[in-house]
C-alpha positions in Angstrom: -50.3 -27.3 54.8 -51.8 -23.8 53.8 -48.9 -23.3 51.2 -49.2 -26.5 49.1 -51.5 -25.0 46.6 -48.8 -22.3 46.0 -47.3 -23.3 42.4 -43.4 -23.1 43.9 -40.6 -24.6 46.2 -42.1 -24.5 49.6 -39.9 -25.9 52.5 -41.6 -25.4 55.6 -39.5 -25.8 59.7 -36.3 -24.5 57.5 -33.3 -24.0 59.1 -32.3 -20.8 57.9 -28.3 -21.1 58.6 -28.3 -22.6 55.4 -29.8 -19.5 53.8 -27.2 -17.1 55.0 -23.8 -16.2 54.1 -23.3 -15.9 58.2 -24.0 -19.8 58.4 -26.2 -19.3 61.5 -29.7 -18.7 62.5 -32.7 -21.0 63.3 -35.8 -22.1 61.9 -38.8 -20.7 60.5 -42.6 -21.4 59.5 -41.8 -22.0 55.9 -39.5 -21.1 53.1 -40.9 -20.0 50.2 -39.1 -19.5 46.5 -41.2 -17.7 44.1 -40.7 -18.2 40.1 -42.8 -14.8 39.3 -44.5 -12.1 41.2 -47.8 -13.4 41.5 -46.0 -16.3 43.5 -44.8 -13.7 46.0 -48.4 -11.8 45.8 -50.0 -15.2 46.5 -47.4 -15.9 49.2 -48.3 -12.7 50.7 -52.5 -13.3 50.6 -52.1 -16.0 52.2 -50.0 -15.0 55.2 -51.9 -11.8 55.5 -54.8 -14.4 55.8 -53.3 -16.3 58.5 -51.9 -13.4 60.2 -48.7 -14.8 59.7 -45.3 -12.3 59.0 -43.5 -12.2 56.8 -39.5 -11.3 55.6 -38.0 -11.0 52.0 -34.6 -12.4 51.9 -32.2 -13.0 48.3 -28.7 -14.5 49.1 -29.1 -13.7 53.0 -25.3 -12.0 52.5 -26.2 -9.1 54.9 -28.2 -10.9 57.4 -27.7 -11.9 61.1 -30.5 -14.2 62.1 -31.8 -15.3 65.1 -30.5 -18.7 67.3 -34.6 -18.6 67.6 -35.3 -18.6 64.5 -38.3 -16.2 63.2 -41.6 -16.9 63.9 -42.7 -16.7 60.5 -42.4 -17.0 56.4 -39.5 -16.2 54.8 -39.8 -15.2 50.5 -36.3 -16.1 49.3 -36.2 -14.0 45.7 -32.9 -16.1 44.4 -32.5 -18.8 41.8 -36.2 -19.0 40.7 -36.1 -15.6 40.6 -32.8 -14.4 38.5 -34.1 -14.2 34.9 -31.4 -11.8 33.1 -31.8 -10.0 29.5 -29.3 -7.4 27.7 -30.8 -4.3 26.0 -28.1 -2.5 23.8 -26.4 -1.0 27.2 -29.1 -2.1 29.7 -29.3 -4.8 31.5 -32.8 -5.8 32.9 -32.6 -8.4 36.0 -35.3 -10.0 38.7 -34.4 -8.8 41.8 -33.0 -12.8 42.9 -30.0 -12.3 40.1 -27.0 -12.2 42.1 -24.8 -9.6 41.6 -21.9 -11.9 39.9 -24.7 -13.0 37.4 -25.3 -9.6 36.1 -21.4 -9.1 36.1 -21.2 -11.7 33.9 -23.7 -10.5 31.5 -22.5 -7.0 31.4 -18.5 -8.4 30.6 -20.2 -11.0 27.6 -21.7 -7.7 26.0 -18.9 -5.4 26.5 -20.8 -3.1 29.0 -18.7 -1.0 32.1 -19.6 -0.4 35.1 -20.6 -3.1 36.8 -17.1 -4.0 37.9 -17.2 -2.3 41.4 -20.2 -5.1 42.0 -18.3 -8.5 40.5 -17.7 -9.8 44.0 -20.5 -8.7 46.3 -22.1 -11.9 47.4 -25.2 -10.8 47.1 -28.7 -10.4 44.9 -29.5 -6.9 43.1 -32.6 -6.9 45.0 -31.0 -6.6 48.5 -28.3 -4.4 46.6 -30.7 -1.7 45.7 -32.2 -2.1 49.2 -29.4 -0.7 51.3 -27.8 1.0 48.2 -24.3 -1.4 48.2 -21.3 -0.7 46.7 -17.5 -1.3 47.0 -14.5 0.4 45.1 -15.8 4.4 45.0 -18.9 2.9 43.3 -22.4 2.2 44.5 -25.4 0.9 43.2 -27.0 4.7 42.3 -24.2 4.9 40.1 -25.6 2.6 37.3 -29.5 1.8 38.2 -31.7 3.8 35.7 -35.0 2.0 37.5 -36.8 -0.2 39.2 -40.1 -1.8 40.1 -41.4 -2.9 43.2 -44.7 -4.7 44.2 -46.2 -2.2 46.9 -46.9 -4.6 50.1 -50.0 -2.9 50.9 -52.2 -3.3 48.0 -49.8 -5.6 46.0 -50.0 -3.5 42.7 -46.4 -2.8 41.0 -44.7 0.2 40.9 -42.0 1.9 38.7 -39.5 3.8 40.5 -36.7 6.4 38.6 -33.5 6.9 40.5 -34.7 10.3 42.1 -37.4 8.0 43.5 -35.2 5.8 45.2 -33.5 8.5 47.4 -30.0 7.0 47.3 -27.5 7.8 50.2 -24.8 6.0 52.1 -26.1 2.5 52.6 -29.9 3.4 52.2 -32.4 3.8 49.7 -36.2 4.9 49.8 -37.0 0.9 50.2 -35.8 0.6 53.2 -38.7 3.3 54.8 -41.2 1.5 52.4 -43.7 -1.3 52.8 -41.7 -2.5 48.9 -40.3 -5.4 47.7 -37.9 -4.8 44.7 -39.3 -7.2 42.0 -36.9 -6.1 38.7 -34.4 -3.5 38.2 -33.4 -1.7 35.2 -29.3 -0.9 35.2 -27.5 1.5 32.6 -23.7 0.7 31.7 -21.5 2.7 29.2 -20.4 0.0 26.1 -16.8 -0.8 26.5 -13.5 -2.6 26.2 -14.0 -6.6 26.8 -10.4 -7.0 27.6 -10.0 -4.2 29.6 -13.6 -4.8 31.9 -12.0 -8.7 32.2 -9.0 -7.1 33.8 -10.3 -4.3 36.2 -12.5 -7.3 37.5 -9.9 -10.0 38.0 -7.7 -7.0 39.7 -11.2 -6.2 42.2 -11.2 -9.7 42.9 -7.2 -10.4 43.5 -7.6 -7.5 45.8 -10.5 -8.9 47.5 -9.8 -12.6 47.9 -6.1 -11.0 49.5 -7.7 -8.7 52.3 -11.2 -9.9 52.7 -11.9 -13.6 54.8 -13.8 -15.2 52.1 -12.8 -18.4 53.9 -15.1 -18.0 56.3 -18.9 -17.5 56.8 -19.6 -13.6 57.6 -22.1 -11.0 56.7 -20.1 -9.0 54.9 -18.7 -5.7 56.4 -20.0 -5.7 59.7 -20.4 -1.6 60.3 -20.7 1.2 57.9 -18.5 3.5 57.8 -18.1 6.3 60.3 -18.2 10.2 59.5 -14.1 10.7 59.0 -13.4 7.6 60.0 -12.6 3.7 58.9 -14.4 1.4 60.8 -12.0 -1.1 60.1 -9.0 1.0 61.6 -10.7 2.1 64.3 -11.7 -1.6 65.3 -8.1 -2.6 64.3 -6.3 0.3 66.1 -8.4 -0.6 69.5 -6.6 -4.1 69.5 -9.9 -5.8 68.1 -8.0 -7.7 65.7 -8.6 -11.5 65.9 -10.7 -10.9 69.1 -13.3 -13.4 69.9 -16.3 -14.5 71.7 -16.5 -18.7 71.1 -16.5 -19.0 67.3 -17.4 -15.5 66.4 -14.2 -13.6 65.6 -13.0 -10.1 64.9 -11.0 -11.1 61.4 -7.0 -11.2 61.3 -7.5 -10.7 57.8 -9.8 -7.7 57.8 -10.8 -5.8 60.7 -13.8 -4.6 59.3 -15.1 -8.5 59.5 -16.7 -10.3 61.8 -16.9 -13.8 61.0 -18.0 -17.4 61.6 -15.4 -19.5 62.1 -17.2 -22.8 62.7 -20.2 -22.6 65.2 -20.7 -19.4 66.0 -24.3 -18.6 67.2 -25.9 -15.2 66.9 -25.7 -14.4 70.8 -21.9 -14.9 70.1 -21.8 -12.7 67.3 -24.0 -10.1 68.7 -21.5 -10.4 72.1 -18.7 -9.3 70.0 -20.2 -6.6 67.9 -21.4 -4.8 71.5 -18.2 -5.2 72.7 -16.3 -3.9 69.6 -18.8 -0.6 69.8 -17.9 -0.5 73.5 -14.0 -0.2 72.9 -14.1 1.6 70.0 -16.7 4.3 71.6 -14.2 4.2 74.9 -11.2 4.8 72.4 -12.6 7.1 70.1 -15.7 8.5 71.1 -16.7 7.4 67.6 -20.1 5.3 67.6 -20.7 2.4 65.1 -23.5 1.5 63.5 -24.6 -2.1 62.0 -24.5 -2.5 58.4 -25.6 -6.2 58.9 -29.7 -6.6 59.1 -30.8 -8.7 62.0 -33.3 -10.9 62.0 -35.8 -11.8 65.5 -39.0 -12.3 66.5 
């Protein structure tokens, strides 16, 4: 197999429901997990070599993925990739940390900021990608930097802030042949206690409105220009609508979710008939926040 010489995890005809938060999609070539960044820059020769693509996943928490699978590799940047360390008030992360991870490093060092972040299921890498954030907070609120290996001629980069181009749900990555490899994050020092108990109130307020029960992608749509997309979706009569297993949540609104076997043509089923009703209601157009995956 032409990725046995690679010095990592290699799993190859994966199924990659067990790779996303959503719980669905098919198989691909191979699944590779790289420890450092010449892993991914070897990974990356040799599927430029065999003209094979290629897609960067971390916790797959935003990702829709084919009942087809993807004709291809996918780089998961996650546990073998997550090494944390603390500098006075930065913390300085591989892009596989998970967002929770860093949390937890910031709180043990008495560093604020981070709270907003505690409970997004997701890695920092794909948090700096689409610029997440929850609470008033995003992620251009605390990154001071970050680099990324440049796809084209696999050198590394060092991007500021201003680089990045931050705005609703985007960053500069996202127009970029990057991959986010480490990133740099600036916290004010502060109160253990009172960090510990902003987070646990976040999370209260999460686990009592958000389906966490469930598998999902997340929020399903960003949010519209005056608008909830939550509300709208709710006030159209969307609530606990479904299409087989893939439901419209009673809890939130705002949450399309998987509530045993839903497949991706169910899911995608619903979302164009939520955008339908809503846009026949409202005349207000939503837009995916969820990434999907296809050949």
């Amino acid at each position: 197999m032409i990725f046995d010489k690679l010095n990592c995890n290699v799993i190859y005809n994966e199924m990659l429901k067990n790779h996303t938060t959503f719980r669905i999609g098919g198989k691909c070539i191979a699944l590779i997990e790289p420890k450092c960044v010449d892993d991914i820059i070897e990974t990356i020769k040799i599927c430029k070599e065999n003209n094979l693509k290629f897609f960067i996943i971390g916790n797959g928490s935003n990702l829709l993925v084919s009942d087809n699978g993807y004709n291809g590799v996918i780089i998961k940047l996650k546990k073998e990739f997550s090494k944390i360390e603390v500098c006075k008030n930065k913390i300085i992360a591989q892009s596989g940390a998970k967002l929770s991870e860093i949390f937890n490093a910031s709180l043990n060092n008495s560093l604020s900021g981070f709270e907003f972040a505690s409970g997004i299921p997701g890695t920092i890498g794909g948090a700096i990608y689409m610029n997440a954030g929850a609470y008033g907070s995003e992620m251009k609120d605390v990154v001071f930097g970050v680099e990324v290996l440049d796809i084209d001629n696999l050198k590394i980069l060092k991007l500021s802030t201003e680089d990045l181009h931050f705005s609703y749900r985007k960053s500069v990555i996202q127009d970029k042949n990057f991959i986010v490899t480490k990133v740099i994050i600036n916290l004010k020092n502060g109160d253990y206690k009172k960090i510990k108990e902003l987070y646990e109130d976040l999370n209260e307020r999460r686990n009592s409105k958000q389906p966490m029960e469930f598998g999902s992608a997340g929020s399903t749509f960003k949010r519209p220009d005056g608008y909830f997309a939550a509300k709208l979706i709710e006030d159209s009569g969307l609530k606990g609508f479904s299409v087989n297993d893939a439901q419209v949540s009673v809890k939130h609104a705002g949450f399309v979710i998987n509530r045993k076997n839903a497949s991706c043509k169910d899911v995608l089923d619903l979302v164009n008939h939520i955008k339908k009703t809503v846009f026949e209601k409202f005349k207000v157009n939503l837009e995916l926040e969820v990434r999907i995956l296809e050949d």
